[in-house]
C-alpha positions, 0 to 999 in steps of 0.5 A, spaced: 845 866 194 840 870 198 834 868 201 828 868 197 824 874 200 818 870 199 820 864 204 817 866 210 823 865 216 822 859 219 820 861 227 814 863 223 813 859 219 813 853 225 807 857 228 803 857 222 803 850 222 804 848 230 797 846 232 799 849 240 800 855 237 793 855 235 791 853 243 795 861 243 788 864 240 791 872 240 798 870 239 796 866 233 793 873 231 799 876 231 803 872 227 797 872 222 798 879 222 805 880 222 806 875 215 799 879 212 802 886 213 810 882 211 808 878 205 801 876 205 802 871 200 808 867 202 812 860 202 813 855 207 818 850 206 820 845 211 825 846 216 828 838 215 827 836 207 821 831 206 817 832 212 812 836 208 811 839 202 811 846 200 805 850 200 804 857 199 800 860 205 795 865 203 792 871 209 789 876 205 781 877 206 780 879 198 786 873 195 782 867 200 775 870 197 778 869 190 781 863 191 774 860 194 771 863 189 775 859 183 774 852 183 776 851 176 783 854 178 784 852 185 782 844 186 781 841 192 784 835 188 789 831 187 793 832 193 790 833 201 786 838 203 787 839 209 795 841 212 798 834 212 806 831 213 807 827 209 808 821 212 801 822 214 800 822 207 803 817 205 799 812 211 792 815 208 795 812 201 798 806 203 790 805 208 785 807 203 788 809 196 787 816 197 791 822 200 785 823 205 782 818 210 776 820 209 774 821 201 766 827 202 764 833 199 770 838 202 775 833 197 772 832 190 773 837 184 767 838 179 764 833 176 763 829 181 762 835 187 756 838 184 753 831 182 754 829 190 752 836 193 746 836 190 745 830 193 743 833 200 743 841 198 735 842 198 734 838 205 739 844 208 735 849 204 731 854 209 724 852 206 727 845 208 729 846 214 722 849 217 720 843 218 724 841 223 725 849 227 720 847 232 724 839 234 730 844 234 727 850 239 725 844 244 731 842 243 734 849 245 729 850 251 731 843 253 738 844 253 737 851 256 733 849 262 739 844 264 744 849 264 740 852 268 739 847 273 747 845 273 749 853 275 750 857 277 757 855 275 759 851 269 762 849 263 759 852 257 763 847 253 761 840 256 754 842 258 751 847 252 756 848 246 757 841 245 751 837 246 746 841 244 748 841 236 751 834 237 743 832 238 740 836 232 744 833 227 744 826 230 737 827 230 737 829 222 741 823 222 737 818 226 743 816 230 739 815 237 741 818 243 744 812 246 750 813 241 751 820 242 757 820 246 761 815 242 760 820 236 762 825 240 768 822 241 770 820 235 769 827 232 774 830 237 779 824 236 777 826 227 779 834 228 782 834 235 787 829 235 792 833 235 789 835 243 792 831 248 784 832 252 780 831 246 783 825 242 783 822 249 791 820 248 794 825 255 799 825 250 800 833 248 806 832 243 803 826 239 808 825 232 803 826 226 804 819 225 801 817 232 795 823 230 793 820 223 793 812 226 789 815 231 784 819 226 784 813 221 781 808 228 775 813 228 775 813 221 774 806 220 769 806 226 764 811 223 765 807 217 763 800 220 757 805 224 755 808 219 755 803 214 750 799 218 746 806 219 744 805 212 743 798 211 737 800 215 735 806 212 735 801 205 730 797 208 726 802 211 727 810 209 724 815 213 726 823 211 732 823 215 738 825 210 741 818 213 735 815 208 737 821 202 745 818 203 743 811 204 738 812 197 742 816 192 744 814 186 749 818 182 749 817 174 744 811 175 748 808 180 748 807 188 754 811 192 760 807 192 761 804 199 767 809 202 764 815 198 757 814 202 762 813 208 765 820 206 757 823 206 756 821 213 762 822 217 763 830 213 755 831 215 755 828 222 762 831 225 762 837 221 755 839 222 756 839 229 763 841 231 764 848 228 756 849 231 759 847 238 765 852 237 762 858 234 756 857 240 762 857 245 765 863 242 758 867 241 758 865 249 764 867 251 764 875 247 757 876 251 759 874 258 766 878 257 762 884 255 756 886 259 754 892 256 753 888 250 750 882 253 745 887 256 742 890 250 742 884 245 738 882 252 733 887 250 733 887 243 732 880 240 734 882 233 740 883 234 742 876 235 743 875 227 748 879 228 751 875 233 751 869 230 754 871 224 759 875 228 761 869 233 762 864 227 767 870 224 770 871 230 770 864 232 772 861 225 773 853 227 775 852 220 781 855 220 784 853 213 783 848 207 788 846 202 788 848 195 792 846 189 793 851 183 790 848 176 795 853 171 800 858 173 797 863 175 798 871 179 796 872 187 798 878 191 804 879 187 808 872 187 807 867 182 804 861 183 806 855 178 800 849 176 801 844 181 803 848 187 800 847 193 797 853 198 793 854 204 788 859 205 787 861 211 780 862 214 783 865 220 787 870 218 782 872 212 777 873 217 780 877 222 783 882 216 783 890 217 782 891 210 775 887 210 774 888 218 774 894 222 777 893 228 776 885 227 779 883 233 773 887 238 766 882 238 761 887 234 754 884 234 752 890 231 758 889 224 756 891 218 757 888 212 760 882 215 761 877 210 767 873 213 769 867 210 768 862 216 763 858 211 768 858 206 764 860 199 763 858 192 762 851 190 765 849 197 760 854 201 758 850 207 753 845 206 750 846 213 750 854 213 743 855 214 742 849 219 748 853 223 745 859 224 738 856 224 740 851 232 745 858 234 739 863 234 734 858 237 739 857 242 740 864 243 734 866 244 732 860 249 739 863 253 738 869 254 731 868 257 733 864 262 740 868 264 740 875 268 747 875 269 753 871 266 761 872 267 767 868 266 769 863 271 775 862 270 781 860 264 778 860 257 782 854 254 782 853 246 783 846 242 790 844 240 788 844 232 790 847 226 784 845 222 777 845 226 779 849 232 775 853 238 774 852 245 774 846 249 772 849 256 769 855 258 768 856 264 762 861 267 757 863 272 751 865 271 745 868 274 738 866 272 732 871 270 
């Protein structure tokens, strides 16, 4: 019996899924665009029989987009939508009766999706958002002013990129100062768990159990504070989205107690973490490259390019699950009702046939309608808000800095599902 030509080989199928290969940014890239160019729609199957199940991988810009767009044909539901072992899996089920530990908005199918969504979509909208720009671009200033009273020498990470949208969206949330360190940790042990650094173990080969009862102890922490939080917000509302959540009612009744849970955790940890890392890597394309740091420096209207650009360069949602509703056809394979199928933010985003040159930094990129923000009924909930702190950060940067260079190793997350920097070292000169 021969091997089936749509079964990628097993070294490459490992790096797909290996969170460290993920830390190997360029590398990673390769293998991405080795299997794009080999069998852009290609099955992984696993090496030892159980430990997950088998998934087609998805690598094509115009195969995710269509996907993405589709959520009648490819369900974010019944099975996980995150990558997971199945042990993992079994743990979720066994803990909370659903394949994720954390059931929100990235996991419901319509109907439930849209009644949820429409929830918090008009407080992210940019008429909205106004209201808050000026409390965000003091923010900015704030942050800006510390990092140059911390240089000339820094990390970009601890001291810029992760506080400064850790705060705005506490701020949106009502979390006080006092507590942000403790929502930063439990965010980088929710994604990064699988990070020696950022899940706080030291351990940089953690088995997928040892990650999920990592990651369910965060969850169950948040679920406790925010629980708390929206007690608050019932007794005395304000027009914070703590208040919209706490306050809700779906079909005339409130949100049940882990659905409202779900609401927090994906607003508060998402709607900071991809922030910080495409913040980081914008940071790190500029202080790589003189010659374009000096002309964004001179014309501010280049900095939309640069924030769209860094979030597509950077992709810190580096795939989502799907699971096919019918049989249907994708880039030639057959795709059987039930199948489950990664699409791969990453790969698609840095696709040739969608992107010139998709390696190279382009502020100046044109179209650039990359996938980072996902698209369709799942598009990110807080993309307006992401472009909103990036851009008044930005502006706040490059009037404080002349100069800025690296200082040392870039290092990235070791993660297969929300990645991006973790130290950026620099050094910086002040105008």
């Amino acid at each position: 019996m021969g091997v089936d030509p749509a079964i990628l080989p097993t070294p490459i199928a490992k790096r797909v899924i290996d969170p460290h290969a993920y830390a190997e940014w360029d590398t990673l890239l390769d293998t991405f665009d080795k299997i794009r160019e080999d069998s852009p729609v290609a099955k992984i199957v696993p090496e030892e029989e159980g430990l997950f199940e088998p998934f087609w991988l998805i690598t094509r810009y115009d195969d995710v987009m269509r996907i993405s767009k589709d959520n009648a044909a490819f369900l974010n539901n019944p099975k996980p939508v995150v990558f997971s072992f199945n042990k993992a899996i079994e743990f979720s089920r066994a803990a909370t009766g659903s394949n994720m530990l954390v059931d929100s908005l990235v996991v419901f199918d319509a109907p439930i999706h849209p009644k949820y969504r429409k929830l918090t979509q008009d407080w992210f909208m940019p008429r909205n958002l106004a209201r808050i720009e000026g409390e965000v671009r003091e923010l900015a200033h704030r942050t800006a002013d510390r990092m140059i009273e911390r240089g000339p020498e820094l990390d970009f990470v601890k001291e810029v990129a992760g506080p400064y949208p850790l705060r705005v969206v506490m701020q949106i949330l009502g979390v006080p100062p006092e507590d942000e360190p403790r929502m930063q940790m439990l965010t980088q042990q929710l994604f990064g768990g699988q990070d020696a650094d950022l899940s706080g173990t030291g351990m940089d080969d953690m088995t997928p159990e040892q990650v999920v009862q990592l990651v369910a102890g965060a969850v169950t922490t948040f679920e406790d504070y925010f629980a708390a939080l929206a007690e608050q917000r019932r007794a005395n509302p304000t027009d914070d989205v703590a208040s919209v959540i706490a306050n809700a009612t779906v079909d005339g009744k409130p949100l049940p107690p882990r659905d409202m849970a779900g609401y927090y955790i994906i607003v508060a940890t998402a709607g900071h973490d991809t922030t910080s890392a495409s913040t980081a890597g914008a940071m790190q394309a500029l202080a790589s490259d003189p010659e374009q740091f000096a002309r964004v420096k001179a014309d501010r209207s280049l900095l939309p390019g640069i924030v769209e650009e860094a979030i597509r360069w950077t992709s810190p949602v580096q795939h989502f699950m799907r699971t096919a509703a019918d049989d249907v056809e994708i880039g030639g394979q057959q795709i059987k009702a039930g199948d489950w199928m990664m699409i791969n933010y990453v790969a698609a985003n840095h696709d040739p046939a969608q992107f010139e040159n998709p390696r190279r930094f382009d502020a100046a990129r044109s179209p650039n309608r990359h996938l980072a923000f996902g698209a369709g009924a799942h598009q990110c909930l807080g993309l307006h808000l992401a472009r909103m702190e990036m851009r008044l950060l930005f502006e706040a940067l490059l009037d404080r800095i002349e100069t800025v260079e690296p200082a040392g190793e870039a290092k990235r997350a070791t993660s297969t599902f929300v990645g991006g920097l973790k130290s950026l070292p620099l050094r910086i000169t002040s105008a």
